[in-house]
C-alpha positions as CSV (number, residue, x, y, z in Angstrom):
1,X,11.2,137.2,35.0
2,X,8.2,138.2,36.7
3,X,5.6,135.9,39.3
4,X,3.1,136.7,41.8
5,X,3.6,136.8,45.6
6,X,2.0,134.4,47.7
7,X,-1.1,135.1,49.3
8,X,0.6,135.6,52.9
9,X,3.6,137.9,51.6
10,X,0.9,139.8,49.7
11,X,-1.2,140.6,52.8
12,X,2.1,142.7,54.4
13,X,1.9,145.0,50.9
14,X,-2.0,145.3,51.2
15,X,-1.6,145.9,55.3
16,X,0.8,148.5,54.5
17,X,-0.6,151.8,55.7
18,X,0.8,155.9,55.5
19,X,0.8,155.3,59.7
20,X,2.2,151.4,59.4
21,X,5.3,151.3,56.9
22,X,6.0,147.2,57.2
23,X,9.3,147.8,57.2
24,X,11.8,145.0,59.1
25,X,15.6,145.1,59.6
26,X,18.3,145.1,61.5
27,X,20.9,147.7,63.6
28,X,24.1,146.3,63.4
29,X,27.9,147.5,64.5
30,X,31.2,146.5,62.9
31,X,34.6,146.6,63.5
32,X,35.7,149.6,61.0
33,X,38.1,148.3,58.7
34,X,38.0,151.2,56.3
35,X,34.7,150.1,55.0
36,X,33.3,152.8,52.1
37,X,30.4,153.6,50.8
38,X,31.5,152.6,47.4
39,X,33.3,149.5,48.7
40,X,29.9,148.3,50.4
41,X,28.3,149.2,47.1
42,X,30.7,146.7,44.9
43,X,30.3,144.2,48.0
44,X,26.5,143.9,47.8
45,X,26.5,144.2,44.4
46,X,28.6,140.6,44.0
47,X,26.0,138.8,46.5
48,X,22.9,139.8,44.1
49,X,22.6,136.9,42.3
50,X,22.1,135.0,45.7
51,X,18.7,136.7,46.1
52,X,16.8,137.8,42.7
53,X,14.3,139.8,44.6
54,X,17.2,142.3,45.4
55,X,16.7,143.5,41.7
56,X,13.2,142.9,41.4
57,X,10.0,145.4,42.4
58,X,6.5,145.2,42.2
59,X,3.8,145.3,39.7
60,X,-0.3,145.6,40.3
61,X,-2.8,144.4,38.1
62,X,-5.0,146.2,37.1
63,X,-8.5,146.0,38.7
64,X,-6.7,143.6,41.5
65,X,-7.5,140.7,39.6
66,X,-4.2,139.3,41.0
67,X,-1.6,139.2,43.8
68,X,1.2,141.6,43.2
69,X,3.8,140.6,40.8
70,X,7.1,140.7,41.3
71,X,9.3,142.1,37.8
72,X,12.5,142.8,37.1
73,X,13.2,146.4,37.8
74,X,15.5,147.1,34.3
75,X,16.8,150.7,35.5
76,X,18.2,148.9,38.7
77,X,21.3,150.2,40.1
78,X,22.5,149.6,43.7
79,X,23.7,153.3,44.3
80,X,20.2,153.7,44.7
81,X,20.3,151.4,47.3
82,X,23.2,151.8,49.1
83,X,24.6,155.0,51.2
84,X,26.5,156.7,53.2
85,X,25.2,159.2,56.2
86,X,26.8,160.9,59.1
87,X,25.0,160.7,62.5
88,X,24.7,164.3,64.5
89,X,25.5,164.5,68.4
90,X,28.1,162.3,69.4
91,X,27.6,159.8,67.3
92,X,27.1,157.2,69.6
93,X,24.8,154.4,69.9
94,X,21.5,156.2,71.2
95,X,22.3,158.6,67.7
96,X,22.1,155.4,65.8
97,X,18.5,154.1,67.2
98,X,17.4,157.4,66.6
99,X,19.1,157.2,62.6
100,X,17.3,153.3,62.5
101,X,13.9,154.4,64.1
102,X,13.3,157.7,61.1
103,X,14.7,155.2,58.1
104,X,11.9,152.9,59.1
105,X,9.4,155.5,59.6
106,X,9.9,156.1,55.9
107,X,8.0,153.3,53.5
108,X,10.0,152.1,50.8
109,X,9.2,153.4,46.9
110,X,7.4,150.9,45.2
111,X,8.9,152.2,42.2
112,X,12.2,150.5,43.2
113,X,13.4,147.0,44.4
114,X,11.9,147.2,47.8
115,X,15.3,147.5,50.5
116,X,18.2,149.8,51.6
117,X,21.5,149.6,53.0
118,X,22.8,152.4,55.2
119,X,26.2,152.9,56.5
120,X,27.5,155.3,59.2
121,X,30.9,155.9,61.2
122,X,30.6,156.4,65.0
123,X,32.4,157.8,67.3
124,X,35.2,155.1,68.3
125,X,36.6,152.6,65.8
126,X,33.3,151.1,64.7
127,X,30.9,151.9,61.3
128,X,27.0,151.2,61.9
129,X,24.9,149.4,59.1
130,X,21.2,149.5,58.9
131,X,19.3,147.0,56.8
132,X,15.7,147.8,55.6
133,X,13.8,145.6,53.5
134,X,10.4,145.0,53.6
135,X,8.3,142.3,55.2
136,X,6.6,141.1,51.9
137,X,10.3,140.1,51.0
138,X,10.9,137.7,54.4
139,X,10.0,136.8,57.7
140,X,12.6,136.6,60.7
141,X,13.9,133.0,59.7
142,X,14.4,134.3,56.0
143,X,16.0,137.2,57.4
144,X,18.6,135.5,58.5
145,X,19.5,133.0,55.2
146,X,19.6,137.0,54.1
147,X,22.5,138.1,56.9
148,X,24.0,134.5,55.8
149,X,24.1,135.8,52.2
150,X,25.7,139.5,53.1
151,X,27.7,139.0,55.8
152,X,31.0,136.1,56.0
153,X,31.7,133.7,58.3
154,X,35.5,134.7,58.1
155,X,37.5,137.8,57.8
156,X,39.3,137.3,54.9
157,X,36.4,136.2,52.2
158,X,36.7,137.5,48.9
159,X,33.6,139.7,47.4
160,X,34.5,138.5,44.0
161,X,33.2,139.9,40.8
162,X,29.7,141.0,39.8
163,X,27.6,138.7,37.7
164,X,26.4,139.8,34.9
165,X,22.7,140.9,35.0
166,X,20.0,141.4,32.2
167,X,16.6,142.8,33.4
168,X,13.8,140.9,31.2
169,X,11.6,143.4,30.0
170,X,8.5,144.7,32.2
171,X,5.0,143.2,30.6
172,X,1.7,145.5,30.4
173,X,-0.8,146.3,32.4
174,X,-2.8,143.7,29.5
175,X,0.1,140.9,30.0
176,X,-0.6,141.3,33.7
177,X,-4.4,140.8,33.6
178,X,-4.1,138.3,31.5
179,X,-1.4,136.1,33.4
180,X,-3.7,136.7,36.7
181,X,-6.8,135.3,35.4
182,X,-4.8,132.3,33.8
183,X,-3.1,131.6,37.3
184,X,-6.7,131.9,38.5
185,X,-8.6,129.9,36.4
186,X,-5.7,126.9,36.1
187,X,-5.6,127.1,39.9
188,X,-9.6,126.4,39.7
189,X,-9.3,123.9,37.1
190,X,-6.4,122.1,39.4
191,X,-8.8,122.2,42.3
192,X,-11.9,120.7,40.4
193,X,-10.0,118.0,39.3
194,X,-8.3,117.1,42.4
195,X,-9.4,113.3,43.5
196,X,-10.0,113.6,47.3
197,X,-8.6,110.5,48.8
198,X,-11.1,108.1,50.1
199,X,-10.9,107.3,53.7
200,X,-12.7,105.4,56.1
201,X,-15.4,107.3,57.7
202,X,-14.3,107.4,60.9
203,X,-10.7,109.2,59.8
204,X,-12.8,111.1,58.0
205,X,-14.8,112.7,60.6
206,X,-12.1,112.4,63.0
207,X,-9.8,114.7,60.5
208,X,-12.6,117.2,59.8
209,X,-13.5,117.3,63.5
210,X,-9.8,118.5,64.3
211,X,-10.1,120.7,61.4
212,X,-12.8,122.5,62.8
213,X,-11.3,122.6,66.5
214,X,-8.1,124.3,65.0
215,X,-10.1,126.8,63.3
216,X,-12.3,127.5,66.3
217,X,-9.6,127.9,68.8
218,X,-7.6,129.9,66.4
219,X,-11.0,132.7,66.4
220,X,-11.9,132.0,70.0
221,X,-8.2,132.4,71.3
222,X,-7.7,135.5,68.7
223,X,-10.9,137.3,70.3
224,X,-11.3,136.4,73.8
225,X,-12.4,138.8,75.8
226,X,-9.4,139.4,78.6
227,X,-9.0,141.9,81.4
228,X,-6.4,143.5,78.9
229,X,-5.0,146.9,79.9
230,X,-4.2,149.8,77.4
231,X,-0.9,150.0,76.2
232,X,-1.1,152.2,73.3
233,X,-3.3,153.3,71.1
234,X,-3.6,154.5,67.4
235,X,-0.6,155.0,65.8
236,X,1.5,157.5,63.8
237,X,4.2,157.0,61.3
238,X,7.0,158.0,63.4
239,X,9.3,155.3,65.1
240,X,11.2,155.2,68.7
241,X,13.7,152.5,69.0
242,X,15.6,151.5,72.0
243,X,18.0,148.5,72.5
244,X,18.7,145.7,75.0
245,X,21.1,143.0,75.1
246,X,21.8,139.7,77.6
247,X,24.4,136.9,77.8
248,X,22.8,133.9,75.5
249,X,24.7,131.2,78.0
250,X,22.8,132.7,81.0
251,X,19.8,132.7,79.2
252,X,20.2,129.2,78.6
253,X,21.7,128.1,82.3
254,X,18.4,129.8,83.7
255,X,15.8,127.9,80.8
256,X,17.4,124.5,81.9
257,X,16.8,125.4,85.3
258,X,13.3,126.3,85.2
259,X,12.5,123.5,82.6
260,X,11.4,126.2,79.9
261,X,12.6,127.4,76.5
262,X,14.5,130.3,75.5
263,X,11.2,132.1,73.9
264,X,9.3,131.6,77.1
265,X,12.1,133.7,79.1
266,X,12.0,136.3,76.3
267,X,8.4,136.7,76.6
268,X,8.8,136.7,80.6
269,X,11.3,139.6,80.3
270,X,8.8,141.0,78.0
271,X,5.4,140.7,80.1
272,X,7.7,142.5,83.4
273,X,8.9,145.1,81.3
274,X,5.5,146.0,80.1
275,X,4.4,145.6,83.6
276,X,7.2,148.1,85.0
277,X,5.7,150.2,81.9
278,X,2.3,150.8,83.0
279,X,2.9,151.1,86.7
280,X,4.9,154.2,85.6
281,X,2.3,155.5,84.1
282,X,0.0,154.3,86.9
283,X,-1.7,152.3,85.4
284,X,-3.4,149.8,87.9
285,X,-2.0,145.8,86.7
286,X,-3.4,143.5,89.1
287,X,-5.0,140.1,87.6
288,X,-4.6,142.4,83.9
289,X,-2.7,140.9,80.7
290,X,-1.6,142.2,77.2
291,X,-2.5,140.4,74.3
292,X,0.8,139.5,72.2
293,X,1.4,137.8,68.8
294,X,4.1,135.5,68.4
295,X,5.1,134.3,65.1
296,X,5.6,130.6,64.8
297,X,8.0,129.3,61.6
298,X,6.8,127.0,59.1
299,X,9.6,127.0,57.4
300,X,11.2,123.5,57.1
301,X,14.8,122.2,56.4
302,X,13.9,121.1,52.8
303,X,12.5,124.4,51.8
304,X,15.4,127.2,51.1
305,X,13.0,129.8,50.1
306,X,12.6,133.3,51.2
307,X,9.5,135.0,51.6
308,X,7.0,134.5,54.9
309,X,6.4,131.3,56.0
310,X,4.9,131.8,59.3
311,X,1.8,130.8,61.5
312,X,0.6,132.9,64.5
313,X,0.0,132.1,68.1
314,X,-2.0,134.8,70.4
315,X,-0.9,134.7,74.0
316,X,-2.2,136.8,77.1
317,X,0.5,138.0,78.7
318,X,0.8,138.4,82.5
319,X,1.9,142.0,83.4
320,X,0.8,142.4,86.8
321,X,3.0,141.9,90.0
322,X,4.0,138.5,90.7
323,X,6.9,136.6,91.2
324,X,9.2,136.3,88.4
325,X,10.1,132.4,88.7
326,X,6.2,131.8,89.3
327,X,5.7,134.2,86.1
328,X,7.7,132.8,83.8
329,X,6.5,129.2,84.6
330,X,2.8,130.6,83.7
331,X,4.1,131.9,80.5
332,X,5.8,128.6,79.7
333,X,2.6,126.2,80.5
334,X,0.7,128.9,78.2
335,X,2.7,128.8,75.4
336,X,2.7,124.1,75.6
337,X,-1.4,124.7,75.6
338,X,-1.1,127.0,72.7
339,X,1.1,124.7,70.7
340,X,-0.9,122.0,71.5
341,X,-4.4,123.4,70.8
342,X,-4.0,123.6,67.1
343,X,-4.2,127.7,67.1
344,X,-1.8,127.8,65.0
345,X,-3.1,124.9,62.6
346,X,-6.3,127.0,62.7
347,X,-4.2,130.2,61.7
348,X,-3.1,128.0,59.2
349,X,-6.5,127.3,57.6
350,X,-7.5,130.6,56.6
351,X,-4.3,131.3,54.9
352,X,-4.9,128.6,52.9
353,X,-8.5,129.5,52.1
354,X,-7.1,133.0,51.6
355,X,-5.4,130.9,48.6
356,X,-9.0,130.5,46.8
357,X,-10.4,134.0,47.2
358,X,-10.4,136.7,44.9
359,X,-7.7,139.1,45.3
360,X,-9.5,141.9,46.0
361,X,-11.8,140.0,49.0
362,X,-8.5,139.4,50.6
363,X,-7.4,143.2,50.4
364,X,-10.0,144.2,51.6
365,X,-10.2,142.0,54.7
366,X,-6.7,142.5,55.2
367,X,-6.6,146.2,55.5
368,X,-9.9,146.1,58.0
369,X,-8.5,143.4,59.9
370,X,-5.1,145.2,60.0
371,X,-7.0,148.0,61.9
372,X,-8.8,146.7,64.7
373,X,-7.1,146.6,68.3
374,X,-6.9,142.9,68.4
375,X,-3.2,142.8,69.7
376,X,-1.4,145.0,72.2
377,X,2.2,144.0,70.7
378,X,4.1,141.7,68.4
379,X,7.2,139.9,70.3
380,X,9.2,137.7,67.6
381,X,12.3,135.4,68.2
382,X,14.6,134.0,66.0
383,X,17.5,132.0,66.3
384,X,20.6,133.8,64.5
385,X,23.9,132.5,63.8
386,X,26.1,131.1,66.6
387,X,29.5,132.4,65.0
388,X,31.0,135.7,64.2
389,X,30.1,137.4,61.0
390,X,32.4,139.6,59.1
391,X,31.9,142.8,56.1
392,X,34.6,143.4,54.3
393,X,36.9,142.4,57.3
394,X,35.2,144.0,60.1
395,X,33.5,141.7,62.4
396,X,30.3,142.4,63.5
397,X,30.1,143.1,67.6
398,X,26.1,143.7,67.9
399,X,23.3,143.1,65.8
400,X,20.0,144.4,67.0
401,X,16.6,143.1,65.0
402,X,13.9,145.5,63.6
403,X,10.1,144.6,63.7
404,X,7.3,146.8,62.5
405,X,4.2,147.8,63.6
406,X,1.6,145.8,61.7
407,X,-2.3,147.8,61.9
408,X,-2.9,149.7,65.3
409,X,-0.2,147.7,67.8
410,X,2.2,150.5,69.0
411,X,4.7,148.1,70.8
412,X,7.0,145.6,69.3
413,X,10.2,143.6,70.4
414,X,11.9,141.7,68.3
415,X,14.0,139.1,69.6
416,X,17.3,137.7,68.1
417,X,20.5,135.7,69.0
418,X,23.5,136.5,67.5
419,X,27.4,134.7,68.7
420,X,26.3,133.4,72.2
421,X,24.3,137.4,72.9
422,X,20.7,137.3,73.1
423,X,19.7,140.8,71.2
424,X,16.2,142.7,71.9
425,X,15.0,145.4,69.1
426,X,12.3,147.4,71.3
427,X,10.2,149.4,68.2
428,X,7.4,151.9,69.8
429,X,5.1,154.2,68.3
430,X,6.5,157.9,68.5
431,X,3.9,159.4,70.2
432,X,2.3,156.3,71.9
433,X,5.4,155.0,73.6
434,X,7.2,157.9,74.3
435,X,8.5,156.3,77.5
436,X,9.7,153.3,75.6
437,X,13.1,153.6,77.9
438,X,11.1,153.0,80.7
439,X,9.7,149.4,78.8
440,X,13.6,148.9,78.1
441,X,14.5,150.0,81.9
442,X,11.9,147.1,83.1
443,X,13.7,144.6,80.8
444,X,16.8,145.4,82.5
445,X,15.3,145.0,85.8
446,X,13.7,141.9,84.8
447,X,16.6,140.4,83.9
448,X,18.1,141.0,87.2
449,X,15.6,139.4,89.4
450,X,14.4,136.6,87.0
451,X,18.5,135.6,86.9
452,X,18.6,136.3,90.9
453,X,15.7,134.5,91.6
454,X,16.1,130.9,89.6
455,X,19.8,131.0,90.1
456,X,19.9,131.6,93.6
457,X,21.7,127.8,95.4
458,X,18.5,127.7,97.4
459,X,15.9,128.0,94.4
460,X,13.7,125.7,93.7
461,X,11.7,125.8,90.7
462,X,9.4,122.5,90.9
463,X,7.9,124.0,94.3
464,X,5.0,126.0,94.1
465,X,6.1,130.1,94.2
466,X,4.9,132.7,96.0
467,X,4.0,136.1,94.7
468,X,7.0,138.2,96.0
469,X,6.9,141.4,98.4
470,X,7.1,144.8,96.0
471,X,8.9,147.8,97.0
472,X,8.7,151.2,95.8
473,X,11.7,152.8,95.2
474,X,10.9,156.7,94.8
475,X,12.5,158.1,91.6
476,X,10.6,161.9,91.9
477,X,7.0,161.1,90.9
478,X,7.5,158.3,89.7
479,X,8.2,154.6,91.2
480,X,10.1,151.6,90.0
481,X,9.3,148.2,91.7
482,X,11.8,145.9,92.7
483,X,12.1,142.2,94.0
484,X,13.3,142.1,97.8
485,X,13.8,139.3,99.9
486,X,12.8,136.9,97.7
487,X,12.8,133.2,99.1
488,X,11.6,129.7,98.2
């Protein structure tokens, strides 16, 4: 069984770089029920058939002539896949960041189905679990269909027995040239003899007008010139991971209360931390912005598929001093105009262009593109399941989300909910975020006053804020900013 990778999921394989391995996961902690390694093993190995790319790996044709190709891998076996570690120190939680942030440093072999499982005891009555797979395999909404495929919704679910498996056998380097330019030229026969609907010529030019708007905004948006500050810079392979986690019902009692969405706070708490960031490092904020991706779904209800179905927003985030109320309603009316600009529409276009372009024109701008300082960091949210999830009896307390860092962006937060917890995944650059506590240290602080200031009885978020008084509280050299007397 063998087929090629869409054009988007192919453009995270050519992206991939010796400095960028596009590596996306998850650090999650169980309840230890006596879970093995071998047990896991026979566990994961009954839940294959649910996901075929599991046993599958890649293929290249020759010359590029195609899009990857995804084959059976015939000397499969999940041992390969699947192990056992022991964490040094005291095996605590900070040990197993440190465990998440080298496995993702490492790229996955291309020479094998493209994900691991690692599993580690800690020290009180809980195991950890790292997932690594790689991005060309799923987005964040396909990530967690995945988690709904490994993990149970009940204690007391049955693994069941293995299906039975047989690889088909791996074509040539000549079958795989061949099958590309047939895909090719029956994909230019189907487009020469599509029959364009006729419409009237007013919906015509209306249509391409707001075809070309899209397309525009999506480039003007993508490269406006901002007063953006440096965060980072170029990056290394080596990973920092730190971890952050807040009450989901709070999150939601303070959104309904300032009229905003969950994402909006996330990227609130976001834009403060990095704010708290750079003032640590003195860098001067005032009036500056980051430039952040956020990854909009297009997945829909009909379509079960896996794979990355997304669209891309660019938004300037605020991370000078200002109120956090007054911020976080400035992040929210940003993120309405984006949706409704057609960025993302645009975003959309040149994907599907990307669809009638040679292979290797799309590698090629894929891996320059991937390399220029357009975005300072990634922030993605998805929405994971609202119930408990169980492995082989243990239920899982805390699941944090893995994102990777695509080209030159050193900073990425990855946002996911999980049984009424919002969870944050903070991934840095080793050497370029070295103070990556201090970014999760101004979530934590953000939290505070953002929940302080719109919950406060005499808040009002419909009035029109005022930037709030900042403070510095010494800490030796350095100073961390906090909200005081903060009124209406």
């Amino acid at each position: 069984m063998s087929d090629h990778l869409s054009v988007q999921d192919a453009t995270f394989v050519y992206a991939e770089s010796d400095s960028a391995p596009l590596n996306v996961g998850m650090l999650a902690f169980f309840e230890d029920r006596g879970i093995t390694e071998e047990a896991l093993c026979r566990h994961v190995s009954c839940r294959l058939h649910r996901f075929v790319r599991l046993r599958q790996k890649l293929a290249f044709v020759p010359l590029d002539q195609g899009h990857p190709v995804w084959i059976d891998d015939e000397q499969f076996d999940v041992r390969m896949h699947v192990r056992s570690v022991a964490l040094l120190g005291d095996r605590g939680e900070a040990e197993a960041g440190r465990l998440l942030a080298r496995v993702m440093s490492v790229p996955l072999p291309r020479s094998r189905p493209l994900w691991e499982i690692w599993l580690f005891p800690m020290n009180d009555d809980r195991v950890g679990l790292i997932v690594k797979l790689h991005h060309c395999l799923l987005d964040g909404v396909s990530a967690v269909k995945f988690v709904n495929m490994l993990f149970d919704a009940a204690p007391d679910v049955a693994s069941g027995e293995p299906r039975a498996w047989s690889p088909a056998a791996a074509p040539g380097r000549g079958a795989l040239l061949r099958n590309a330019l047939r895909a090719r030229w029956e994909k230019l026969r189907e487009v020469a003899s599509h029959r364009p609907h006729v419409e009237p010529a007013e919906a015509l030019v209306q249509r391409a007008s707001e075809r070309i708007r899209n397309v525009l905004e999506f480039g003007k948006v993508t490269l406006r010139a901002s007063t953006r500050v440096p965060i980072g810079g170029p990056i290394g392979p080596e990973r920092r991971f730190e971890t952050f986690s807040i009450p989901l019902h709070d999150v939601r009692v303070l959104k309904n209360r300032a009229g905003c969405k969950v994402n909006d706070v996330a990227l609130s708490l976001v834009a403060e931390a990095a704010h708290h960031q750079l003032e640590r490092r003195g860098i001067h904020t005032l009036g500056a912005t980051v430039k952040a991706a956020v990854p909009v779904s297009r997945h829909t209800q009909t379509n079960g598929e896996l794979g990355n179905q997304v669209s891309l927003l660019t938004l300037d985030l605020p991370v000078g001093g200002m109120d956090p109320a007054r911020r976080l309603r400035r992040i929210a009316q940003d993120m309405n105009e984006l949706k409704r600009s057609g960025q993302a529409e645009g975003a959309d276009f040149w994907l599907g262009l990307a669809e009638h372009v040679s292979p290797v024109v799309v590698s090629t701008v894929t891996r320059a593109v991937s390399k220029q300082r357009l975005i300072d960091l990634g922030v993605t949210n998805v929405a994971g399941p609202p119930i408990p999830l169980y492995l082989l009896g243990g239920r899982m307390l805390e699941v944090y989300p893995y994102t990777p860092l695509i080209g030159a962006t050193s900073l990425g937060v990855a946002v996911s909910s999980y049984n009424g917890t919002l969870y944050f995944g903070i991934s840095g650059d080793w050497n370029e975020q070295a103070d990556l506590s201090v970014f999760k240290e101004g979530l934590a602080l953000a939290w505070d006053a953002l929940s302080r200031r719109l919950t406060a009885p005499e808040a009002d978020s419909s009035v029109e804020l005022q930037p709030r008084t900042m403070y510095p509280v010494s800490h030796g050299s350095s100073h961390v900013h906090h909200a005081q007397g903060i009124s209406p």
